[in-house]
VOBA-1610 file (N, C-alpha, C; in pm, whole numbers, padded with zeros to 5 digits, always signed):
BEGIN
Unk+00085-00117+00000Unk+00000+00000+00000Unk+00089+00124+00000Unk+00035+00179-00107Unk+00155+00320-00118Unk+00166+00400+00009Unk+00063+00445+00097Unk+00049+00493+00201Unk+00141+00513+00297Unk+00233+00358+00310Unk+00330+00299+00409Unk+00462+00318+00341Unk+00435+00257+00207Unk+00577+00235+00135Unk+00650+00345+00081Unk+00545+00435+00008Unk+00589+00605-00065Unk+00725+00672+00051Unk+00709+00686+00152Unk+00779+00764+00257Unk+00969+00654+00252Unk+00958+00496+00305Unk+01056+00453+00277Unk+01113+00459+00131Unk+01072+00460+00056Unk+01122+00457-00098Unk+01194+00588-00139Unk+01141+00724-00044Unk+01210+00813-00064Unk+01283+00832-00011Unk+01303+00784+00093Unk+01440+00782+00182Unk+01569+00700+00096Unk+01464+00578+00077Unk+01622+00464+00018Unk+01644+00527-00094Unk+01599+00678-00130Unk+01654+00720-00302Unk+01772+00816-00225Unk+01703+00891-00072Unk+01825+01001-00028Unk+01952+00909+00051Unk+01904+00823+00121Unk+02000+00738+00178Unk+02012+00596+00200Unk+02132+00567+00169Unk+02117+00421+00218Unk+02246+00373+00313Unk+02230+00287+00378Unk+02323+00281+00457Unk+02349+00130+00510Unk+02468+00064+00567Unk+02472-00025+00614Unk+02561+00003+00735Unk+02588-00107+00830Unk+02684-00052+00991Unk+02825-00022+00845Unk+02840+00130+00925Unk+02987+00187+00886Unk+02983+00187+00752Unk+02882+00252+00699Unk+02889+00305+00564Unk+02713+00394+00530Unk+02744+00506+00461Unk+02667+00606+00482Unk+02684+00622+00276Unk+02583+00653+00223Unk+02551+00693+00087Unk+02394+00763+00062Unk+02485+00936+00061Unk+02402+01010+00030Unk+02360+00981-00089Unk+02243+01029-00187Unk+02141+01101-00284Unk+02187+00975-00406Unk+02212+00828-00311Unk+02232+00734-00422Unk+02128+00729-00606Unk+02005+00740-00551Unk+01906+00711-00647Unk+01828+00845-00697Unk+01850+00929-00658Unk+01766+01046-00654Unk+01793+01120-00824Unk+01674+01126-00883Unk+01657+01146-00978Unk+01699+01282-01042Unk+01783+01373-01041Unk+01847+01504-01052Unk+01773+01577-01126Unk+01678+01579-01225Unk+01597+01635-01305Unk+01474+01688-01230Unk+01443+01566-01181Unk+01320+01576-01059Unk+01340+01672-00930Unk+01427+01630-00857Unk+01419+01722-00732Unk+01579+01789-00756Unk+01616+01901-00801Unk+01694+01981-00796Unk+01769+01996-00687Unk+01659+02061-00585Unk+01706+02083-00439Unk+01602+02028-00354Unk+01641+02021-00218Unk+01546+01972-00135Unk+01639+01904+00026Unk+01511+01894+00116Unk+01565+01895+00252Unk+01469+01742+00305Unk+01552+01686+00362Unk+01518+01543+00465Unk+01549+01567+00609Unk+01476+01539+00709Unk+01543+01594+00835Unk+01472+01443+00903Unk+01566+01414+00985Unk+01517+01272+01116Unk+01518+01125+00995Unk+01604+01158+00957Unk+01574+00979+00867Unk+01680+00868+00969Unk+01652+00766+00985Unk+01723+00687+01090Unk+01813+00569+01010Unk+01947+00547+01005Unk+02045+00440+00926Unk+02066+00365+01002Unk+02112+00259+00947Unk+02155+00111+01018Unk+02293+00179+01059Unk+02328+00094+01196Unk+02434+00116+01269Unk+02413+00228+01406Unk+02314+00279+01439Unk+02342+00346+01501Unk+02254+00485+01471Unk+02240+00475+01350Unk+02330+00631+01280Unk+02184+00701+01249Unk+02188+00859+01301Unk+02082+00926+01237Unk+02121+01048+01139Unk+02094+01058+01036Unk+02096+01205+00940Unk+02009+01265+01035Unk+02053+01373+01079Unk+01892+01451+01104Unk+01896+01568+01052Unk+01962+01576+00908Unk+01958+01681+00854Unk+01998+01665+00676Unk+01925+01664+00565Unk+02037+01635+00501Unk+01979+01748+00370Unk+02024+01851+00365Unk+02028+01935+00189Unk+02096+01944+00098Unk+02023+01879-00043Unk+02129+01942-00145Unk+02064+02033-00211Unk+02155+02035-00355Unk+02144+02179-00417Unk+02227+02147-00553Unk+02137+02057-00613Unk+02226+02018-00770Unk+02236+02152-00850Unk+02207+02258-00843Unk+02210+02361-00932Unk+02356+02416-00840Unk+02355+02414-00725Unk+02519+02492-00662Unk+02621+02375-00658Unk+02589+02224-00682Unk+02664+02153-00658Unk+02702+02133-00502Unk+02587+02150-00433Unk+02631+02133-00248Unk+02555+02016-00180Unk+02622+02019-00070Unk+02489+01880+00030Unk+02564+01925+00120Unk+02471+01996+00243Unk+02489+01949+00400Unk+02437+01902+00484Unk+02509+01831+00520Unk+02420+01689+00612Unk+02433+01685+00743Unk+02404+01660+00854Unk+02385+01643+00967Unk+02418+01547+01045Unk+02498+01458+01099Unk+02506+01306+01133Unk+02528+01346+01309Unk+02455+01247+01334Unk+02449+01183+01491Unk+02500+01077+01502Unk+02540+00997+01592Unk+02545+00878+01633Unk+02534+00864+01792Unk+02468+00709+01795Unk+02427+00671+01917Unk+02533+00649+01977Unk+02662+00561+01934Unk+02820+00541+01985Unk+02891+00594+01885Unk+02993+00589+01929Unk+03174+00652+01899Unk+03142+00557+01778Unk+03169+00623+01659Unk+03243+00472+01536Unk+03305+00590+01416Unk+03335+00498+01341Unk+03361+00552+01250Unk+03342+00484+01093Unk+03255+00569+01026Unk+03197+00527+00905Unk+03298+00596+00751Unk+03227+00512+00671Unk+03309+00611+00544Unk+03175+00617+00437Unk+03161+00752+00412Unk+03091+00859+00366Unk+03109+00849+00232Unk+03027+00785+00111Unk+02980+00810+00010Unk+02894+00885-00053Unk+02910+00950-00211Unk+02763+01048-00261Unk+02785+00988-00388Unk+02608+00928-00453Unk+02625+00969-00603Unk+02717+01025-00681Unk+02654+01110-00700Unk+02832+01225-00788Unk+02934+01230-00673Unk+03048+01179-00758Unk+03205+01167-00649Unk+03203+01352-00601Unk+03204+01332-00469Unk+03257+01429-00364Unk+03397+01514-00375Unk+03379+01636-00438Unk+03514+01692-00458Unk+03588+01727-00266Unk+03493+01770-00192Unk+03526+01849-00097Unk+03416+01779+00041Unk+03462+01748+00155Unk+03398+01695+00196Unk+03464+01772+00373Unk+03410+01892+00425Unk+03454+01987+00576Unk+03362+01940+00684Unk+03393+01959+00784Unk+03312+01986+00912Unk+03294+02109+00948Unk+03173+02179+00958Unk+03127+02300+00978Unk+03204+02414+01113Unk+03203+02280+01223Unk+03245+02316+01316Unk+03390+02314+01333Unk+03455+02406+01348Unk+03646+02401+01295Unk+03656+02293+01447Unk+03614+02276+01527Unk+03686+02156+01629Unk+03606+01998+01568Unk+03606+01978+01493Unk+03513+01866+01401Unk+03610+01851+01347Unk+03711+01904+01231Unk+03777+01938+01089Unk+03841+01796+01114Unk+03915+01768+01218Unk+04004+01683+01230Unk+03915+01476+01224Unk+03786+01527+01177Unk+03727+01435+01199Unk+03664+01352+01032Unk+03743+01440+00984Unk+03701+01421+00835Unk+03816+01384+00754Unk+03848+01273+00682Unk+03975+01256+00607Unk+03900+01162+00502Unk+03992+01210+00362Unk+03959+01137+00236Unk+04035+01003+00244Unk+03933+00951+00260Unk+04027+00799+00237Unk+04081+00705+00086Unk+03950+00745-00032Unk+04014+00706-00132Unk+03917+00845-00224Unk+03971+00853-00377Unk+03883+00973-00434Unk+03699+00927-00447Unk+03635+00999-00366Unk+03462+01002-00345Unk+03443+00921-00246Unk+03518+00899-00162Unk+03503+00809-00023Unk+03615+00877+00127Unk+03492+00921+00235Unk+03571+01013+00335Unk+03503+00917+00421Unk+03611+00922+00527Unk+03612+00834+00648Unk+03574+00976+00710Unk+03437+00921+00839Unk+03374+01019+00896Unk+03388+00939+01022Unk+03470+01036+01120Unk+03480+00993+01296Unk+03388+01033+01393Unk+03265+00963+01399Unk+03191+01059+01482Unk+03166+00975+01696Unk+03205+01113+01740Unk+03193+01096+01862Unk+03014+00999+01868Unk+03020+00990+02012Unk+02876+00925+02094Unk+02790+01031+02110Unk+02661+01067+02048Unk+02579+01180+02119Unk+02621+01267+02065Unk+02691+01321+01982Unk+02718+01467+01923Unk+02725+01484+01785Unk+02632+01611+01760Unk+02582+01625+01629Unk+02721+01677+01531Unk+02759+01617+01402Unk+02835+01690+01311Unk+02792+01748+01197Unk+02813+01810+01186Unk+02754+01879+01041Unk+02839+01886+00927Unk+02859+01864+00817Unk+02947+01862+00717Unk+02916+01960+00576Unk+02962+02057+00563Unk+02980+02094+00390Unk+03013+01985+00300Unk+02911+01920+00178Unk+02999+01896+00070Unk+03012+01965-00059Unk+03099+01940-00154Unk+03079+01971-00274Unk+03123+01877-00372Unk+03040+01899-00496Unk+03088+01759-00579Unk+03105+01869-00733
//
């Protein structure tokens, strides 16, 4: 029944996720939604977006990540990720490219990070 299903289907187009791995705007149709905002979507592992905007016309996404424990995930997008910051300059050190369009993201227990990207 679309009722139930419509809401997950749009999520698994903004995110998908497995423990220790995070992939923004995998399926999301770029013609269709240009720009647009998701807030409280919940990932396997732990893990909540509770924030996530892009902006295919500026080429941006900032996202929001929580976690319930300390881990550390690595951060995929659709279009390879030129630039991938932590908003908060005591964060910065929490963000490293691990291979090109793949950033290892360190996130504390309980504390929100916020990230600039650009692709």
């Amino acid at each position: 029944d679309a009722t139930f299903s419509l809401p997950s289907l749009l999520m698994e187009m903004l995110v998908q996720s497995e423990p220790g791995e995070l992939e923004l705007l995998p399926a999301l149709p770029r013609e269709m939604f240009q720009r647009g905002t998701i807030r409280g979507c919940l990932a396997r592992g732990g893990l909540t977006v509770e924030e996530l905007h892009w902006n295919h016309i500026l080429g941006r996404v900032n996202v929001t990540l929580r976690s319930e424990q300390a881990q550390e995930i690595t951060l995929r997008f659709g279009p390879k990720l030129r630039f991938v910051n932590a908003v908060d300059p005591a964060d910065r050190e929490s963000v490293t490219q691990s291979k090109p369009g793949l950033w290892t993201i360190k996130l504390p227990a309980g504390k929100s990070i916020r990230l600039a990207c650009r692709y």
